[in-house]
C-alpha positions in Angstrom: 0.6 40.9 0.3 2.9 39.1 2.4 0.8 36.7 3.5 -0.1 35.7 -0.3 3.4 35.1 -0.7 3.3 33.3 2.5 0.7 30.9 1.2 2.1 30.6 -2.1 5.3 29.7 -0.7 3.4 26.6 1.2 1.2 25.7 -1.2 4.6 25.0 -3.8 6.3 23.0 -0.9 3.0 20.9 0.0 3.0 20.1 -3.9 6.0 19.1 -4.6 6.2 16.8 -1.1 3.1 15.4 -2.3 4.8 14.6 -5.7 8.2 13.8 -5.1 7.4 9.9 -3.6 6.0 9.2 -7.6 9.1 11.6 -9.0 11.0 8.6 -7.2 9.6 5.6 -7.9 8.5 4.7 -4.7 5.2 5.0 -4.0 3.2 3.8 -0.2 0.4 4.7 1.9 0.7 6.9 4.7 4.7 7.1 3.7 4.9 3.4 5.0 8.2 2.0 3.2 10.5 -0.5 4.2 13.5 -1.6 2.5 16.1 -3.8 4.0 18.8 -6.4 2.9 17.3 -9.0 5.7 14.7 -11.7 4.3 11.6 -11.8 5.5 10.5 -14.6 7.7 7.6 -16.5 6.1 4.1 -15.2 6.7 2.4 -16.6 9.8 -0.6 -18.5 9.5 -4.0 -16.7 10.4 -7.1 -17.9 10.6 -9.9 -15.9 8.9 -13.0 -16.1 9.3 -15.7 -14.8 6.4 -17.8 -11.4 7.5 -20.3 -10.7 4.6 -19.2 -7.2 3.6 -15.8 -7.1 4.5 -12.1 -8.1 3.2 -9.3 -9.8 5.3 -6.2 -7.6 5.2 -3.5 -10.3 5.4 -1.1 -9.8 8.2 2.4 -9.4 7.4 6.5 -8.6 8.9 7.3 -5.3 9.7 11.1 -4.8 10.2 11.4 -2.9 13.7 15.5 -1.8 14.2 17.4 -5.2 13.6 14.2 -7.5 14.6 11.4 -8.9 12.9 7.8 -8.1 14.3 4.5 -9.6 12.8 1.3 -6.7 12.0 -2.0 -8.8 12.6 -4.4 -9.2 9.8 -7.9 -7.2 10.3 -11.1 -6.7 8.7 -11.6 -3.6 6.0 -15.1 -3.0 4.6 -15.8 -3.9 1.1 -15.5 -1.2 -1.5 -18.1 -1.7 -4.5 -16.6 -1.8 -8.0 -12.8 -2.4 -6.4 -11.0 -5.6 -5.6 -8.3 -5.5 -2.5 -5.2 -6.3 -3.9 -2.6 -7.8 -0.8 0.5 -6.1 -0.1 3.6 -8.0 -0.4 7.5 -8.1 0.0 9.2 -7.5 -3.4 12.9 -8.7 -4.3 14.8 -5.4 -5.9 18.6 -6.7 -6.2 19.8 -7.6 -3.6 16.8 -5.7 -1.1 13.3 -6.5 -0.1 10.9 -3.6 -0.4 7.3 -3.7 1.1 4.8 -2.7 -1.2 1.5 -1.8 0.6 -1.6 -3.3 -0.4 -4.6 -1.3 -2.5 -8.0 -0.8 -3.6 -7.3 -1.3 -7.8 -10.8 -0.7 -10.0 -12.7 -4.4 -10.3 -12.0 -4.9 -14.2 -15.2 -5.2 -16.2 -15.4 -7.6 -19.4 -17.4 -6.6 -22.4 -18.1 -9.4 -25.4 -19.4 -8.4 -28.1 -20.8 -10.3 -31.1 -24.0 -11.9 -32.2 -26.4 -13.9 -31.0 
């Protein structure tokens, strides 16, 4: 009997961990989120070059302490039906938040009519 309560216990904390990141309006991969008052330098140039089957994963700052350090670009395999949508630096006020790039749905148009 204890140990039910044991696991119930964990299971409600696990939950509400796993939801409290949308609760707040912040949401990242891996819990990777960065917000500072510091601009980001501009993105390096990389060169890139095309692998049938994959998608270049743009490189990009990472604020380490009070300094700057660049994250290489790399290779992820394609996903079918999903587009790779880059992750970027957003201005909220007066802060720049990194939001981490994601796999979205590929959109599908449908036209219908005569022909």
């Amino acid at each position: 009997m204890r140990s039910r309560k044991l696991l119930s216990a964990l299971l409600a904390v696990g939950a509400a961990l796993s939801v409290a990141p949308v609760l707040g309006g912040c949401t990242a991969r891996a819990g990777y989120v960065v917000e500072t008052e510091t601009v980001p330098p501009p993105p390096r140039h990389e060169r890139v070059v095309f692998r049938p089957g994959f998608v270049w994963v743009q490189g990009h700052w990472v604020r380490s302490g009070d300094h700057w350090r660049w994250r290489d670009g790399y290779y992820e395999r394609e996903r079918a039906g999903y587009v790779y949508e880059h992750g970027r630096w957003d201005r909220r006020g007066r802060s720049h938040v990194w939001v981490e790039g994601r796999w979205r749905p590929r959109a599908s148009v449908t036209i219908q009519g005569r022909i």
